[in-house]
C-alpha positions as CSV (number, residue, x, y, z in Angstrom):
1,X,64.9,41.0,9.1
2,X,65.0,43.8,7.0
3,X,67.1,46.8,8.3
4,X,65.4,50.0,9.0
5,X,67.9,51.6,6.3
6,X,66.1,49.2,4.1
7,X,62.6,49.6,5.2
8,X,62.9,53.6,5.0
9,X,64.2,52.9,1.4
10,X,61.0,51.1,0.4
11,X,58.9,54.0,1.5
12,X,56.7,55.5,-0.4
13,X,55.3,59.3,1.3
14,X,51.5,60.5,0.2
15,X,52.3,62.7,-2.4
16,X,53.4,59.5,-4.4
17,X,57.0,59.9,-4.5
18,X,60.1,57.2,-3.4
19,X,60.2,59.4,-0.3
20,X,62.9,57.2,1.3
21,X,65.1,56.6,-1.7
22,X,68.4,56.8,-0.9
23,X,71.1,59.4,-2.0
24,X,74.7,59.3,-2.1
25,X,76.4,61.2,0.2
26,X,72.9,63.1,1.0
27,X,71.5,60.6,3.4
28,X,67.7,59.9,3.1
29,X,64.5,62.0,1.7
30,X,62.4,62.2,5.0
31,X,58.9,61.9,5.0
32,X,56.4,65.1,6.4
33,X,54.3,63.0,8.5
34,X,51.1,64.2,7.4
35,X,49.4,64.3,3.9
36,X,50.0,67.9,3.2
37,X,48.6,67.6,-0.4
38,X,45.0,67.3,1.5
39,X,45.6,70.5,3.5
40,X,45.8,72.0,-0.1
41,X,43.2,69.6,-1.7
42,X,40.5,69.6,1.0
43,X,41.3,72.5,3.1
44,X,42.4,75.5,0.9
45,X,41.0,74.6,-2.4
46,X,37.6,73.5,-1.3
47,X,36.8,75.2,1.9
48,X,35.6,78.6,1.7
49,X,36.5,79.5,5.4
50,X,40.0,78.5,5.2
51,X,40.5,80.3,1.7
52,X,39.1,83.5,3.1
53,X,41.6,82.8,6.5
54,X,44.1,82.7,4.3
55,X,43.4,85.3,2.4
56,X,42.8,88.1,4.5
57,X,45.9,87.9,6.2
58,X,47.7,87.6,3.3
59,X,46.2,90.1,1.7
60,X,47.1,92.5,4.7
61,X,50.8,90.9,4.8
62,X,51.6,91.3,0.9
63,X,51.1,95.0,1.0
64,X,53.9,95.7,3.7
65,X,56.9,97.7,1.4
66,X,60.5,95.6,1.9
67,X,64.1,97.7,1.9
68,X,67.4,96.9,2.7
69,X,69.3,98.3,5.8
70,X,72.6,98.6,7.1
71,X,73.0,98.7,10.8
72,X,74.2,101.6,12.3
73,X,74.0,100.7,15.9
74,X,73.9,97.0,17.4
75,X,72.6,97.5,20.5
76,X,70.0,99.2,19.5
77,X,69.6,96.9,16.1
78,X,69.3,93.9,19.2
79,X,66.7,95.7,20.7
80,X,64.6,96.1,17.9
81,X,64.3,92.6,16.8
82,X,63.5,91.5,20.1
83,X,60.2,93.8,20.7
84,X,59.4,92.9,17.1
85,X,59.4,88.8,18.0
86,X,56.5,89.8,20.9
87,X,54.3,92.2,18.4
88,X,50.9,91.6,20.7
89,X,53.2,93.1,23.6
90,X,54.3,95.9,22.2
91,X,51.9,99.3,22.7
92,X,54.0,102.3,21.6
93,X,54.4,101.3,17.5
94,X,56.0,104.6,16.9
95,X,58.8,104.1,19.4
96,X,59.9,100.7,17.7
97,X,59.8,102.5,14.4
98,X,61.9,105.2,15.8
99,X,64.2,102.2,17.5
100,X,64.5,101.1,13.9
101,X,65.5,104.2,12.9
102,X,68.4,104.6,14.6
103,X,69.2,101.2,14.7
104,X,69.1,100.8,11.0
105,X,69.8,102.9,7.8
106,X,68.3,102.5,4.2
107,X,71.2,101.1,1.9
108,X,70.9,101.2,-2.0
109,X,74.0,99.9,-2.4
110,X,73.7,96.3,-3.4
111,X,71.7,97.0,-6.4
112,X,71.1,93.5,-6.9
113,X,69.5,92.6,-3.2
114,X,67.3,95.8,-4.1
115,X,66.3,94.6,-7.6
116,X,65.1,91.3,-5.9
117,X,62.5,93.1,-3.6
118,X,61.2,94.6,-6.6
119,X,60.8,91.7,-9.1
120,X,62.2,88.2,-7.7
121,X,61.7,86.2,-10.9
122,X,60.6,87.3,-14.4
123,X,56.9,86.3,-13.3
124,X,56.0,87.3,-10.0
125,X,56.5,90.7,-8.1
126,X,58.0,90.6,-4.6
127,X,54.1,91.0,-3.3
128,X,53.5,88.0,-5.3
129,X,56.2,85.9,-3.6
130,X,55.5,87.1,-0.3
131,X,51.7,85.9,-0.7
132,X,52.6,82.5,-1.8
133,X,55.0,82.4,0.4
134,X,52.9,82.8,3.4
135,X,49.8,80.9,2.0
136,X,52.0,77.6,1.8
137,X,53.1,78.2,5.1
138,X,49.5,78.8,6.9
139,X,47.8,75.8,4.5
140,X,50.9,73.4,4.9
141,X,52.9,74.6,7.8
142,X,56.1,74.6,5.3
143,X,57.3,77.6,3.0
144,X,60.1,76.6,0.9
145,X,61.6,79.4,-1.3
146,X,64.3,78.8,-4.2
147,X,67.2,80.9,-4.5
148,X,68.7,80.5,-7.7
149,X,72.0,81.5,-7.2
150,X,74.7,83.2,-9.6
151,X,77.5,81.1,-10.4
152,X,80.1,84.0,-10.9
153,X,81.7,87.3,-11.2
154,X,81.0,90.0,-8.3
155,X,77.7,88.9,-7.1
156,X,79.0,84.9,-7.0
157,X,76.5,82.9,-4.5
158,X,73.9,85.9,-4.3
159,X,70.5,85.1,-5.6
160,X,69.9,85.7,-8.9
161,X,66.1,84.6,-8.5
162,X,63.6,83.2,-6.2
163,X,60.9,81.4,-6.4
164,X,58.4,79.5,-3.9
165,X,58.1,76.2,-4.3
166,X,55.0,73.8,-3.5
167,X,55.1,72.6,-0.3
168,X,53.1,69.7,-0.5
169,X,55.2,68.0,-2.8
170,X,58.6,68.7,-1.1
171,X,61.0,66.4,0.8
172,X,64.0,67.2,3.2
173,X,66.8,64.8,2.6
174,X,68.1,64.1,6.2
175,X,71.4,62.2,8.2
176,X,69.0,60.6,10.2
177,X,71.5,58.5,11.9
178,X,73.0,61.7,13.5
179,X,71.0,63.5,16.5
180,X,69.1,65.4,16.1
181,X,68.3,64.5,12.3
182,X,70.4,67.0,10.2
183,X,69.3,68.1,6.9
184,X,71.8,67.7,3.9
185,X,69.5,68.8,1.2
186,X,65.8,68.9,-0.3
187,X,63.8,67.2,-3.4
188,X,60.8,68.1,-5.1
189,X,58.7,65.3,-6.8
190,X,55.8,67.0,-9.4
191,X,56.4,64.1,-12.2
192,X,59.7,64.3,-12.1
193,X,62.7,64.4,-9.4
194,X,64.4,67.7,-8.6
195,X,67.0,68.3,-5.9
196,X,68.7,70.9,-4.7
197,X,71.3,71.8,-2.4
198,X,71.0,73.4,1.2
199,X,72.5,76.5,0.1
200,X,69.5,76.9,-2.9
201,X,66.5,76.5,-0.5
202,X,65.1,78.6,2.5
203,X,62.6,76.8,4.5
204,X,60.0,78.7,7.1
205,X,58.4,76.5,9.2
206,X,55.9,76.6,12.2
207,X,57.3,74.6,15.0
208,X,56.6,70.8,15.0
209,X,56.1,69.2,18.2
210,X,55.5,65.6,16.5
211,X,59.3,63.7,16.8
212,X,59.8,60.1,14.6
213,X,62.6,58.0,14.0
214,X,62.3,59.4,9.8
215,X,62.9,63.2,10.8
216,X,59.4,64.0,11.0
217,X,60.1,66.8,12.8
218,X,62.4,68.5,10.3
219,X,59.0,69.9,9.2
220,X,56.4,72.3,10.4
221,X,53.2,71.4,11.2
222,X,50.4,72.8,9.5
223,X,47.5,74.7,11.6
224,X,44.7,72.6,10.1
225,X,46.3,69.5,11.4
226,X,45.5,71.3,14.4
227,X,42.0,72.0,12.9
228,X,41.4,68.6,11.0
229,X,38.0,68.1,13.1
230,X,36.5,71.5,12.3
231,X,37.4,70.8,8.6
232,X,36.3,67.5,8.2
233,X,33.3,68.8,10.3
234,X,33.0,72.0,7.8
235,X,33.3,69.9,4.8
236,X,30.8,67.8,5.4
237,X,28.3,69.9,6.6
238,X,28.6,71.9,3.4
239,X,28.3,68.4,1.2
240,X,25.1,67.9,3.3
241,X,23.3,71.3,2.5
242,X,24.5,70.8,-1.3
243,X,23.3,67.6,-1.5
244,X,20.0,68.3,0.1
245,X,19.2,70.9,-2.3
246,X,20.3,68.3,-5.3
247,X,18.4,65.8,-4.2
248,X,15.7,66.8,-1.6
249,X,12.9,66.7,-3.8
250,X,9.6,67.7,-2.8
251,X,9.4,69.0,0.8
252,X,6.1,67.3,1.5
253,X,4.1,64.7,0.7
254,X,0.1,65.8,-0.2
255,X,-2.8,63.1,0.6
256,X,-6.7,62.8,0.6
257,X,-7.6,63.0,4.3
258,X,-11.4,63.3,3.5
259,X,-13.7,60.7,5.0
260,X,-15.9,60.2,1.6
261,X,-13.2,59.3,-0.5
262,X,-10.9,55.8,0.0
263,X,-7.4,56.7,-1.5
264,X,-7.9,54.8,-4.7
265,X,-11.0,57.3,-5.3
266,X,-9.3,60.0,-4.2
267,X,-6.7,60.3,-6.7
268,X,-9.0,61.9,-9.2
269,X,-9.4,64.9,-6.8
270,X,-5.5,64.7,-5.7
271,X,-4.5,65.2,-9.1
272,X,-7.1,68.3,-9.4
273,X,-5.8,69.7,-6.6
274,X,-2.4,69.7,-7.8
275,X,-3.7,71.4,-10.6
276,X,-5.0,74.3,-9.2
277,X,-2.1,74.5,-7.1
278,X,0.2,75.0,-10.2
279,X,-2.2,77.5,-11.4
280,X,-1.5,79.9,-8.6
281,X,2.1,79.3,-8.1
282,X,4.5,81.6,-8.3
283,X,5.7,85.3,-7.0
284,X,2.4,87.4,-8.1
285,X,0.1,84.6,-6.3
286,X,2.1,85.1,-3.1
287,X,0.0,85.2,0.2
288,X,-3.4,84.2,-2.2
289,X,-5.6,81.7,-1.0
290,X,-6.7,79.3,-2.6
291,X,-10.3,76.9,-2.0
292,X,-10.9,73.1,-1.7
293,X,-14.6,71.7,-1.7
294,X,-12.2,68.3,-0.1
295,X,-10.2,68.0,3.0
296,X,-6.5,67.5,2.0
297,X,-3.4,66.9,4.2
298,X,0.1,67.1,4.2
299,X,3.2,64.8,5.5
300,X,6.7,66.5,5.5
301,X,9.5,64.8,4.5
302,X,13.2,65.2,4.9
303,X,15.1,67.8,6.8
304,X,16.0,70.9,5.6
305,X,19.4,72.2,6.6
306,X,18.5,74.3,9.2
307,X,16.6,71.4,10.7
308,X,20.1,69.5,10.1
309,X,21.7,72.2,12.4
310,X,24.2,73.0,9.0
311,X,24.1,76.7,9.3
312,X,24.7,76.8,13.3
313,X,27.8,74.2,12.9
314,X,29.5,75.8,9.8
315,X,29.1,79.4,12.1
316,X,31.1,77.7,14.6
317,X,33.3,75.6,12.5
318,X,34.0,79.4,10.9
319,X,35.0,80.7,14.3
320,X,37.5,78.1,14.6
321,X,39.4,77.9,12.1
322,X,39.4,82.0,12.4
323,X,40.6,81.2,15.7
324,X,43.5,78.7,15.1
325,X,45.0,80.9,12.6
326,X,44.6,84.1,14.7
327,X,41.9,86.0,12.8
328,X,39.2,87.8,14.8
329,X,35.6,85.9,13.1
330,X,34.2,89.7,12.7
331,X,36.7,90.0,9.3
332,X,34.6,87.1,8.4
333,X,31.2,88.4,8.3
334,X,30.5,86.8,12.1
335,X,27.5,89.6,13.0
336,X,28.0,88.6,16.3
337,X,29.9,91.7,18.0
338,X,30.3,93.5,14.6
339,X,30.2,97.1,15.7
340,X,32.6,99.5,14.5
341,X,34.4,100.1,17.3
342,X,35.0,95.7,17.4
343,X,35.4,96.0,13.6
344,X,38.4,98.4,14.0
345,X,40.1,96.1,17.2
346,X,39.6,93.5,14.9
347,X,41.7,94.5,12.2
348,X,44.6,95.6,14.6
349,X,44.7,92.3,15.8
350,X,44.6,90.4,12.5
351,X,47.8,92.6,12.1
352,X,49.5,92.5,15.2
353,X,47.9,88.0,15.9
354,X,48.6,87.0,12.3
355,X,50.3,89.3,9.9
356,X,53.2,90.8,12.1
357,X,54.3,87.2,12.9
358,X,54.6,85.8,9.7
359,X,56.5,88.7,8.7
360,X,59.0,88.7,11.1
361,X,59.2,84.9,10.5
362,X,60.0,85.1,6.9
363,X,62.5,88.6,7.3
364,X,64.2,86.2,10.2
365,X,65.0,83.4,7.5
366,X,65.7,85.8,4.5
367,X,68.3,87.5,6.6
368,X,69.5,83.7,7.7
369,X,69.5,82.4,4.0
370,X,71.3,86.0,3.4
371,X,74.6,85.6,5.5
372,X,74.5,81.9,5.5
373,X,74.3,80.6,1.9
374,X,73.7,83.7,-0.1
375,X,76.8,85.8,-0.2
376,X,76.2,88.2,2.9
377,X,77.7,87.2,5.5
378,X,79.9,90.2,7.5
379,X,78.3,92.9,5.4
380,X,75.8,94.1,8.2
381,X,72.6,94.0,5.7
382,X,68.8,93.0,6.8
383,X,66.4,92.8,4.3
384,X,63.3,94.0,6.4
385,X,59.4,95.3,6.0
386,X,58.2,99.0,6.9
387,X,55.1,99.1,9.4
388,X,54.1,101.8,7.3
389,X,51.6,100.1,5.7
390,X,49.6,99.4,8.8
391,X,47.6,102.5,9.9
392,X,46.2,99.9,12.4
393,X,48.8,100.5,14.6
394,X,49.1,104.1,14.9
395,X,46.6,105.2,18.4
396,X,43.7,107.0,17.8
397,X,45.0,110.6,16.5
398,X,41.7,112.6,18.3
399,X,42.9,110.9,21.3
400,X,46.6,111.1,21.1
401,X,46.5,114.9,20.6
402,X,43.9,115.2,23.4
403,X,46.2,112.6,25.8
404,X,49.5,115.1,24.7
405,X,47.2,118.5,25.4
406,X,47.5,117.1,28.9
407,X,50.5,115.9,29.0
408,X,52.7,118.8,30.2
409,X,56.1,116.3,31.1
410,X,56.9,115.7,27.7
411,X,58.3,118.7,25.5
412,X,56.6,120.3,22.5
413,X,59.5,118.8,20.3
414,X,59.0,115.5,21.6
415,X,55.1,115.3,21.3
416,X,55.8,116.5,17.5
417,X,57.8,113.4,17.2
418,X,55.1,111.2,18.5
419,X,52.4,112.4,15.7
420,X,55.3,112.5,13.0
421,X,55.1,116.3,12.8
422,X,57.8,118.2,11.5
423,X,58.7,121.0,13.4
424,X,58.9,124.3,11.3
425,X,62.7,125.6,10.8
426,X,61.4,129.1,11.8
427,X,60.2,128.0,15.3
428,X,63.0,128.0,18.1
429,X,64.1,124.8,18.5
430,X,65.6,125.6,22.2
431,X,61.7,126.6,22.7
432,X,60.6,123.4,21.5
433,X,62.9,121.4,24.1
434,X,61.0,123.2,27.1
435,X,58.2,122.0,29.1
436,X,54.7,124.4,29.4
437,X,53.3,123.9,32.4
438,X,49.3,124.6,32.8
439,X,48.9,128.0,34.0
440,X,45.7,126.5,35.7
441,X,47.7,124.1,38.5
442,X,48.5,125.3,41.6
443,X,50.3,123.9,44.8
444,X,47.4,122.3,46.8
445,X,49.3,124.2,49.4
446,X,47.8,127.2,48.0
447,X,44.1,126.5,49.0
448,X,42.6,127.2,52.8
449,X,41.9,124.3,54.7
450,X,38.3,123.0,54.6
């Protein structure tokens, strides 16, 4: 009996490769489990709902500007990335960016680091990476993003480029043998082999639940698997509709239904009739009526695609795939609730549901890839995003400043803080620290019993 060594070797994965080739020294290329190339085939490329998913938050995610900081205060550095792993908790957004202020500085000092958040590669822009970066994620579950690394001189190990790589034709070579499956290194098969080394690649991954003796789990799992129904379901229906325009034909059938004619004497009159029917077709004969001196009838045949039910299903279908990946179905045109008020919850929750998480994702595995394999480790960098991009987030301004009018407890100073106002260097600062009680509250006390 063959060994399972042997067996794994023989393996071919679905995007065509020798997935279970073996490598010296590298162990085995492991297999994903699913056929990711259809998530990009059948589900990104030729769905319209997952595209515009996809899309929108990554059109919302791209724009987020990216610095490098130095910490300037742990605990507070601690605190900061934990309220930023629970973003649909959090309620006070200025707060956390204040916690990140003093937490963190902006550091210019690593002009190279700086120079990749600007242009990674000679092609792309560092929006550019960061949308395919999260588009191969949501479609495939897996991001994998090449550092090319410098080979020597000051900035040896640091990455001189990076690039994202297509996630559907990836492999994770794996010491399977060892539990739980370690990786040792990853290949790329697009007509020819490429490997590279764990210190080259960064993966981001959505936890995989889905455990096998080939290191299946190694890799993320994508959302659609999730959703495979709804898109086979969405697919369909939409092949359906096209298919009955193509190739419906005439919607009805017209016959002689008049007692003096049989239907071989008939035709005569039929084919008059048809006549004078296309005669007064078209827009300017709308809503004219037109005579017969016979008595006609008509048979309908086929179903049209609201008859099919096509439009309802691919309404739902839209609302869950929307759903699985976090995004409220108003962003998608769903009239259904679309007032402005919804409109406007909507978009702060695509942010905070679908756009925050991915972002702290990929910054977590940057700054892993960064003091790991990439030549920072000690020097107390992060490579983060701003939330400045994201007006979202900020409350209401009409009723923040009508909540603070109120709000005697808190201190002139601090409620300038809170609507990032700077306070004038003429004003008295000690004045500013005070609190201004309401000359209208008085002691209940103060009032005669009823």
């Amino acid at each position: 009996m063959a060994s399972l060594l042997d067996r794994l070797r023989a393996f071919v994965n679905p995007t065509g490769n020798m997935a279970a080739q073996f490598a010296i020294n590298r162990g085995i290329a492991t297999w994903q489990g699913q056929n990711a190339q259809s998530f990009v085939t059948d589900g990104y490329s030729a769905n319209d709902i997952v595209y515009s998913v996809c899309h929108l938050i990554t059109d919302r995610a791209k724009v987020a500007p990216w610095a490098v900081y130095k910490e300037k205060n742990k605990t507070k550095a601690k605190q900061f990335k934990a309220l930023m792993k629970s973003p649909d908790k959090i309620e006070d957004w200025h707060a956390v960016e204040q916690l990140k202020n003093e937490a963190y500085e902006v550091y210019e000092g690593d002009a190279r680091l700086n120079e990749l958040l600007t242009y990674p590669n000679e092609e792309d822009t560092w929006a550019d990476l960061i949308e395919a970066w999260l588009t191969f994620k949501l479609v495939c579950g897996n991001a994998f993003i090449y550092g090319k690394r410098i080979e020597a001189g000051a900035n040896e190990g640091k990455p001189l480029t990076l690039t994202a790589l297509p996630s559907q034709f990836m492999s994770i070579y794996a010491d399977i043998q060892a539990f739980p499956a370690v990786k040792t290194g990853y290949q790329l098969y697009i007509g020819r082999l490429v490997e590279f080394t764990l210190a080259e690649v960064l993966q981001d991954k959505y936890v995989n639940l889905q455990w096998d003796a080939v290191g299946g789990e190694l890799y993320g799992m994508s959302p659609l698997k999730a959703a495979a129904k709804n898109l086979t379901r969405s697919n369909e229906a939409k092949t359906a509709a096209v298919a009955q325009f193509q190739n419906g034909g005439p919607d009805v059938v017209m016959y002689m239904d008049d007692d003096r004619f049989d239907p071989v004497n008939g035709s005569d009159q039929v084919e008059a009739m048809k006549k004078k029917l296309a005669e007064n077709a078209g827009a300017k004969n709308k809503g004219k009526v037109i005579n017969s001196g016979w008595k006609v009838g008509v048979h309908k045949i086929g179903l049209s695609p609201v008859d099919l039910n096509i439009i309802e299903s691919e309404k739902w279908d839209m609302r869950a795939i929307a759903n699985i990946y976090g995004v409220p179905s108003q962003l998608l045109n769903d009239a259904e609730g679309k007032t402005y008020n919804n409109v406007r919850e909507a978009q702060k929750e695509l942010i905070v549901r679908a756009v925050l998480p991915l972002l702290v994702a990929a910054r977590d595995n940057f700054n892993r890839m960064l003091h790991t394999h990439w030549g920072y480790k000690g020097s107390g960098l992060m490579v983060d995003f701003s939330l400045d991009a994201y007006p979202e987030l900020v409350a209401d301004r009409k009723d923040q400043v009508e909540y603070l009018n109120t709000a005697w407890w808190i201190p002139p100073a601090q409620k300038n803080d809170i609507l990032g106002i700077r306070t004038p260097d003429y004003i008295d600062q000690a004045e500013m620290q005070k609190l201004y009680i309401p000359n209208n509250i008085a002691p209940i006390d103060d009032f005669p019993p009823l």
